[in-house]
N, C-alpha and C positions, 0 to 999 in steps of 0.2 A: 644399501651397501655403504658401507664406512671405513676409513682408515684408520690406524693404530697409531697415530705422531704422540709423542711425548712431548708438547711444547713446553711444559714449565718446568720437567726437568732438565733441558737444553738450550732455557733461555739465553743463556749466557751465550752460546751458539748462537743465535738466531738473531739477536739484538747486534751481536757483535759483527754480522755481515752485513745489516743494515747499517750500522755504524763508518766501516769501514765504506762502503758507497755513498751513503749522506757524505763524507767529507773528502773524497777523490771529486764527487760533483762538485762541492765548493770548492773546491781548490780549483777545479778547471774553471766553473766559471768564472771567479777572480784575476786570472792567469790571462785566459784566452777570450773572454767574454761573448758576450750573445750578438749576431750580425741581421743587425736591426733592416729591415726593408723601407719601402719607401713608405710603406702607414705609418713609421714610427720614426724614420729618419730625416724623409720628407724626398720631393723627385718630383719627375713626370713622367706621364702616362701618353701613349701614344698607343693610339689602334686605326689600324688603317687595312687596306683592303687593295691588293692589286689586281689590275683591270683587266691588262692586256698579257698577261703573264702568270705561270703558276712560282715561287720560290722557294725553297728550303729551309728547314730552319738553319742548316751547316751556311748556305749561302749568304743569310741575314748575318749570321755572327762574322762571317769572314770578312763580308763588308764593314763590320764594325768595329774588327779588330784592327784594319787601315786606319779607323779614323779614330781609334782610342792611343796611335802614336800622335796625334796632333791635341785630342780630347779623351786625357789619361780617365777623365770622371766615366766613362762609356766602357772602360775595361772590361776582360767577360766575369769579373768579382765582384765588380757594381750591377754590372746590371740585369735584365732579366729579361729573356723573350721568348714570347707563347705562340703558336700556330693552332689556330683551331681546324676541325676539320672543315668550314666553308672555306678556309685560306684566310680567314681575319689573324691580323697578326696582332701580335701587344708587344709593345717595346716599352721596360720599364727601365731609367736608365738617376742618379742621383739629379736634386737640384741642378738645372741649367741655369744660366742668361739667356737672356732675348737671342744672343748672337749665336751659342753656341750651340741653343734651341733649332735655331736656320739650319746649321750644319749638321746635323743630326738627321733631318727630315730631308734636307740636299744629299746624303748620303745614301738614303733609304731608296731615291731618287734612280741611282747608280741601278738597279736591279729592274727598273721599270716603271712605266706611270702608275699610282696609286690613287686613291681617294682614301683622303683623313676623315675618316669619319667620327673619332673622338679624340678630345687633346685634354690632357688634365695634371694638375701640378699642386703638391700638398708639400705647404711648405713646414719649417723645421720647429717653428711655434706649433703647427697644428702637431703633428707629430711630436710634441712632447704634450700635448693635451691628451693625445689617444693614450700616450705612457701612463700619465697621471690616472687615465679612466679606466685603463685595463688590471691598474694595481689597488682602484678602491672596489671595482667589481670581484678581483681575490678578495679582495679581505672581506668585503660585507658577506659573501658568499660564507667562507670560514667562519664570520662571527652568527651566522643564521644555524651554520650548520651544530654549532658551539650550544646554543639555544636550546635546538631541538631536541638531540640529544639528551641534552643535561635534564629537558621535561619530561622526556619518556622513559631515561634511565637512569642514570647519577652524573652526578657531573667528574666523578673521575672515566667513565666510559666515555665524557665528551674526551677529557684530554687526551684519553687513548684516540680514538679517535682519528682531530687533529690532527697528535703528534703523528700519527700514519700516512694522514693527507700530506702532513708539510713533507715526509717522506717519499710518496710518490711523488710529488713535485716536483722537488729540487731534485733527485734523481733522474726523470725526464727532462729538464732543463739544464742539466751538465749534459746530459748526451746531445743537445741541438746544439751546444754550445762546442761539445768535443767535437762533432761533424761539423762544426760552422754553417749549417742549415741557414736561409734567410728566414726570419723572425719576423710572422705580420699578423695580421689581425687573425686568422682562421689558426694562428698557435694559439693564440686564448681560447679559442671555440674550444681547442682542442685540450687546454687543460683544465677547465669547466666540466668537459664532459669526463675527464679522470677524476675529478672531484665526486661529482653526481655517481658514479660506475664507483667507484674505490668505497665511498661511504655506503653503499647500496649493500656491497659486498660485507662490510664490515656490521652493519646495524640486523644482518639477519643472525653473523656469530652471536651477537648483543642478546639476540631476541633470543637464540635457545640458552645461552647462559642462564640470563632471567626465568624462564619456565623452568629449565633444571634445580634454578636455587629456591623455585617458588612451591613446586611441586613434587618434585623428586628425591628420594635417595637422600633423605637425613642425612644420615649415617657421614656423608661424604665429605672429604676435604676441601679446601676451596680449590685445592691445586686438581684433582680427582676431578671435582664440576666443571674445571675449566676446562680440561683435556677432552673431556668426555666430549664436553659443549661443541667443540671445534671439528672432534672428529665427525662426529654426524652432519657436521656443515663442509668439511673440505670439499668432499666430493663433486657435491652442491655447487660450488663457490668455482673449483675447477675446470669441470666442464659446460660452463658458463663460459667463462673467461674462453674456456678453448676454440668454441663455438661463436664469439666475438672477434676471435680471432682470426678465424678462417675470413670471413667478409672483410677486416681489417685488410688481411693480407691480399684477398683478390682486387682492394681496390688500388691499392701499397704496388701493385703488377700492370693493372689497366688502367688508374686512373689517370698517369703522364706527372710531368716532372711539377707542374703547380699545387698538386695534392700532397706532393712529398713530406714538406715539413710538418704538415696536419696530421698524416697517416702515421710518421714515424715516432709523434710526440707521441701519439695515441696508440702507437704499437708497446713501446716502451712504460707508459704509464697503465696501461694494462698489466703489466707482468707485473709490475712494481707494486699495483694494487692489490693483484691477485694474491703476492708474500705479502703485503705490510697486513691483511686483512685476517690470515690466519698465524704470521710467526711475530707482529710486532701490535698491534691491538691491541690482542685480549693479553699477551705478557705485561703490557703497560698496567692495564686495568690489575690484574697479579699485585705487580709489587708497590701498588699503591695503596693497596686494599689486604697485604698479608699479613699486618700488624695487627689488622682488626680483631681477627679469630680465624678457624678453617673448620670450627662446630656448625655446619649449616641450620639447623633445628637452634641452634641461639639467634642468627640472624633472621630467620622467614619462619614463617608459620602460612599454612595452605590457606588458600584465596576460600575452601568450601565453607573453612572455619570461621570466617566472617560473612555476617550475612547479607552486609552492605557492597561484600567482593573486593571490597580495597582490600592492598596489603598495609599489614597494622606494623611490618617490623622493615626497616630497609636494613640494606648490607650494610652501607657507606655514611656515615654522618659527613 
């Protein structure tokens, strides 16, 4: 089964909605910016455990919204608290002092005896080292994928590529930034893994383009082997994506309010991969490569025809 899209006669369309979302993303993120958690801004960690008593999480925050009139840093926009289901709780709240550390855990106090069973504090050096380390793991990631690419196809299919990745990107990263999501370390997991998912998606369109231009249909235009190449892959590529989706979304329901930022980056960069991989990819690859010719039989000549199996003609110099 296959679909009928016209992608390169509607590029202009297609390009043009990705365009229009690439830069509403930037703008927000510039505007409103990303709300960095304690991996990246720096805080403490408090997990503890009450003895004599079961609590709520409604009760923790009410108690802590008393004490964020005295210790505004502990507001409910700073901070963050988990309940698991043995009753351990996590209070993550911005860098303290000593004193204000006291108060905090004096406050917790108010609800019952407890036992601290972990106490931890990352300060705002470490947390711009984790920044630093999360933006050359991007990048080296993009320049590997840049690499690969360009080995097994041309190096304008890397830039297509890329320029898809950096699309689903920044696209997912204005929307945490439009919901002011807290921003921590399992948001990188989670745009790693649209990286890996989005290019997965795009390198199989890759693959039937290449067989099409290698062994099919002389005769064809480049615009004709492109469309073609895509439609035998939407479907493909679709219900994939769909099927990621549902698991996405059942954990997005049961997984509780700490998975949220992960879930939703990853709900978002799914969809985004799912369009950039079939309406903005191979359009890239198009108009970088229409100058060349659209005589396929000038560019390729069949792999049977050599006896060594290499291709002797490439598309793209």
């Amino acid at each position: 089964m296959k679909v009928n899209l016209h992608i390169i006669k509607r590029i202009k369309l297609y390009l043009s909605i990705s365009t229009v979302l690439v830069t509403l993303s930037i703008i927000v993120f510039f505007t409103k910016g990303l709300n960095y958690g304690i991996d990246f801004s720096g805080g403490n960690l408090f997990q503890l455990k009450y003895t004599e008593t079961t609590v709520t999480l409604n009760q923790i925050n009410e108690n802590l919204d008393k004490l964020a009139e005295e210790l505004p840093q502990v507001n409910s926009n700073s901070r963050k608290v988990q309940i698991s289901n043995d009753g351990t709780v996590i209070v993550r709240v911005p860098e303290l002092n000593e004193a204000d550390k006291d108060k905090v855990l004096e406050s917790l106090k108010n609800l019952g005896a407890y036992n601290l069973d972990k106490e931890d504090k990352v300060g705002a050096s470490i947390g711009d080292d984790l920044k630093k380390s999360a933006i050359y793991s991007l990048g080296i990631g993009a320049i590997l994928i840049v690499i690969y690419i360009t080995m097994r196809f041309e190096f304008s299919f890397a830039v297509g590529g890329i320029l898809s990745l950096l699309h689903d990107i920044i696209i997912a990263v204005g929307f945490v930034a439009l919901m002011g999501y807290e921003v921590d370390t399992p948001f990188i997991a989670a745009i790693l893994t649209i990286l890996g998912y989005s290019i997965n998606d795009t390198i199989v369109i890759y693959d039937r383009i290449r067989e099409n231009l290698k062994r099919k249909h002389k005769g064809w235009t480049l615009e004709e082997c492109m469309d073609e190449s895509v439609n035998q892959t939407a479907i493909r590529s679709i219900n994939t994506s769909v099927t990621t989706l549902f698991s996405v979304i059942a954990i997005l329901i049961f997984g509780g309010a700490s998975l949220k930022t992960f879930i939703m980056t990853l709900l978002i960069g799914i969809l985004a991969g799912t369009y950039s991989s079939i309406f903005v990819a191979t359009p890239i690859v198009y108009l970088l490569n229409k100058r060349k010719g659209n005589n396929m039989q000038d560019m390729f000549k069949d792999d049977d025809e050599n006896n060594d199996g290499k291709r002797v003609e490439k598309i793209l110099v």
